[in-house]
C-alpha positions, 0 to 999 in steps of 0.5 A: 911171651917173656916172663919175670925171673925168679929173684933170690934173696937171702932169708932165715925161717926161725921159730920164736915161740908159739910163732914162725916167721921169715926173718930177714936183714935189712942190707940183704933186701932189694935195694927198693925194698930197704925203705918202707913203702909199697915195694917192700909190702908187695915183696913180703906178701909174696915171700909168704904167699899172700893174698890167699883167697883159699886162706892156704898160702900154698905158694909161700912160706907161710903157715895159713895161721895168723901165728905162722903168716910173719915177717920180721926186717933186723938191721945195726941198731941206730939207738943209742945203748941197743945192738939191733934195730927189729922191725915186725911185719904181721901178713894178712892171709887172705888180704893183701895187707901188711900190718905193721902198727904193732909187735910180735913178743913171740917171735922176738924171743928169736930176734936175739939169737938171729942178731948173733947169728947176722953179725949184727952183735958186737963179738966182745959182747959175747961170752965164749959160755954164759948168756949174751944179753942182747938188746932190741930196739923195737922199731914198731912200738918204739920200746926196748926189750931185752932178751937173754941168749944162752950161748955155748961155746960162742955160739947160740945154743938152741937145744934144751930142756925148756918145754913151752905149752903150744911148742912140741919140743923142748929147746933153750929158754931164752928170758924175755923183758919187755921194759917200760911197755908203757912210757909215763907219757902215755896212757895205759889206759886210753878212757882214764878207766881201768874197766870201761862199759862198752857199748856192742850193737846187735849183730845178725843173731848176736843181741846187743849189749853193755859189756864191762871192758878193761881196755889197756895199752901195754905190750900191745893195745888189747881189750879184756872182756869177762867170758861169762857177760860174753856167753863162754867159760873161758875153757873154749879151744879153736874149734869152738869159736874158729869154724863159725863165721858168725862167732868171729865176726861178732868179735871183729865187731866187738874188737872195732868198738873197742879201737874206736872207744881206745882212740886207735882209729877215727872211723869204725871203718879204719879197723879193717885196715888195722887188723894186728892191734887191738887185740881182743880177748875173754878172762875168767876164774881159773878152772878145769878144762882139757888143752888143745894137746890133750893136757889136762889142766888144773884148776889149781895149777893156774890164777886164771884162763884166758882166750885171745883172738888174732887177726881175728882167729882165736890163737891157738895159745897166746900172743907173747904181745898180749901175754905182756898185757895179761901180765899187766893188767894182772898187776893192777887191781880192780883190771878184769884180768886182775879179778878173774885171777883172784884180786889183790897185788899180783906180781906174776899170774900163771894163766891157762890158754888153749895149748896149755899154760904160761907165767908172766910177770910184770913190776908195776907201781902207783904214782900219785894215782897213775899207774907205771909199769917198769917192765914185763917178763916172761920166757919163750925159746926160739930155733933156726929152722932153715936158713938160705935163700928165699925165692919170688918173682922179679915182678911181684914188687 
């Protein structure tokens, strides 16, 4: 019996954020693999080591964890203005499924200092010492964003002494804007309402219910519900809702009603083929609690906590996607996340999430009745973790 050989394919693991992900350019991949399609989701499943049915990705590069189980294709950008083309590619664990309806905020604060590194930066827009304002076309939202990469003799600088709840070491800051996340010819809010009553059948030992919902498409489609109408504080960390089955499967019914009720998908049926958007997440009035590290955070300290849910775990900080929504909604008065931070005008909230907090801000104005956001910002840091080759059999793809 003959066996498939093992293929190289040059790669860089970065962190962006409070994610990791494989990170590639478009030129470097299989020739079959540098067009959408089968080929190219075959080869990332096996770069990451999916489908897992022990949920571990012991024979990939991923991390077992929504946060850590991502891919990201960069290429010359093809619009007009911006230097990199960045696509996302989010890998289910245990499905053999690549989700590519939405965007990593995470790990896009890497993608400016990879662009640098992969020659895709034109060089006279790098200073020799500054900031190198790189500009990112995000191919799976169809938006621009706009990272600040600090640069140290000509080169991208790292190390730092900005410190991001859920990173354990400091690094560089790296200031991330998130322009027009929602285009004025679209809907921020698909119903027409900035908080909605969605309708949840009973499930298994879960009562069913009206629950008020904001549900808003910006930065990522995600749908807001109160913490209290859903029987939690707002104050809960993984453990509390990942180790019981029946806890994330009422979620992932909640999330489905949701998608259907935001116009995502036709069918209740089509959410498990879109498991990356919506996401879903729980507000409520900023309190006491205890983070994931042991960090004590204040009431005082924060406008509000939040707790988000991602390929249907709760993360174990915040998505940068949904922190752009969370800043948003925030923005808008009368949204969920706008009354649990207290009402009012709000041009930035400081939010509490499992590893600890983070601030987000968001410009956004009232036009004859509909709402425009001109952009989100908030800061993240990113650090090459290896760099060279990355191996899968021949055959996988």
């Amino acid at each position: 019996m003959t066996y498939s050989p093992q293929i190289k394919i040059p790669a860089t693991y970065i962190r962006g954020g409070t994610s990791k992900g494989v990170f590639f350019n478009l030129t470097d991949l299989p020739e079959r693999c540098q067009e959408p399609g089968e080929a190219r989701d075959n080869m990332l499943l096996r770069v990451i080591g999916s489908p897992d049915p022990y949920g571990k990705q012991t024979d990939g590069m991923g991390g077992a964890t929504s946060s850590t189980s991502k891919t990201v294709i960069l290429c010359k950008s093809t619009q007009t203005d911006h230097d990199v083309d960045y696509l996302f590619g989010q890998v289910a664990i245990d499905k053999a499924f690549v989700d590519w309806s939405g965007n990593c905020g995470n790990l896009t604060a890497a993608v400016g200092s990879f662009a640098i590194y992969s020659g895709l930066v034109d060089p006279e827009r790098i200073p020799e010492n500054g900031v190198c304002t790189v500009r990112i076309w995000q191919k799976n939202i169809e938006k621009t964003i706009i990272a600040q990469v600090p640069i140290t003799n000509g080169e991208v600088q790292e190390t730092g002494d900005f410190e991001l709840d859920g990173v354990t070491f400091p690094a560089a800051e790296v200031p991330v804007e998130f322009m027009a996340p929602v285009d004025p010819s679209e809907a921020m809010f698909p119903t027409g309402n900035i908080v909605d009553d969605l309708e949840v059948p009973a499930f298994d030992s879960f009562e069913g219910g009206t629950f008020k919902a904001t549900m808003i498409n910006a930065g990522i489609p995600t749908v807001f519900l109160n913490a209290d109408e859903i029987g939690y504080q707002g104050t809960e960390l993984q453990d509390d809702i990942n180790n019981s089955d029946d806890k994330l499967a009422w979620f992932e019914t909640v999330r489905a009603r949701g998608a259907l009720k935001m116009g995502l998908i036709s069918e209740l049926d089509e959410a498990k083929t879109r498991q990356h958007t919506p996401k879903i997440a729980f507000v409520s009035p900023a309190k006491d609690y205890t983070a994931s590290s042991g960090k004590e955070i204040a009431e005082a300290d924060i406008d509000l906590n939040v707790r988000a849910l991602s390929m249907g775990k709760l993360h174990h900080a915040m998505m940068g996607t949904a922190a752009v929504a969370i800043g948003t909604a925030a923005a808008i008065p009368g949204t969920l996340v706008n009354l649990a931070a207290g009402g009012g005008d709000r041009q930035s909230v400081v939010f509490g999430h499992p590893s600890g907090t983070l601030k987000v801000g968001a410009e956004a104005s009232n036009n004859n009745g509909s709402w425009i956001v001109e952009k989100a910002i908030m800061s993240r840091s990113a650090r090459i973790l290896m760099e060279g080759w990355v191996r899968v059999p021949e055959d996988s793809f």
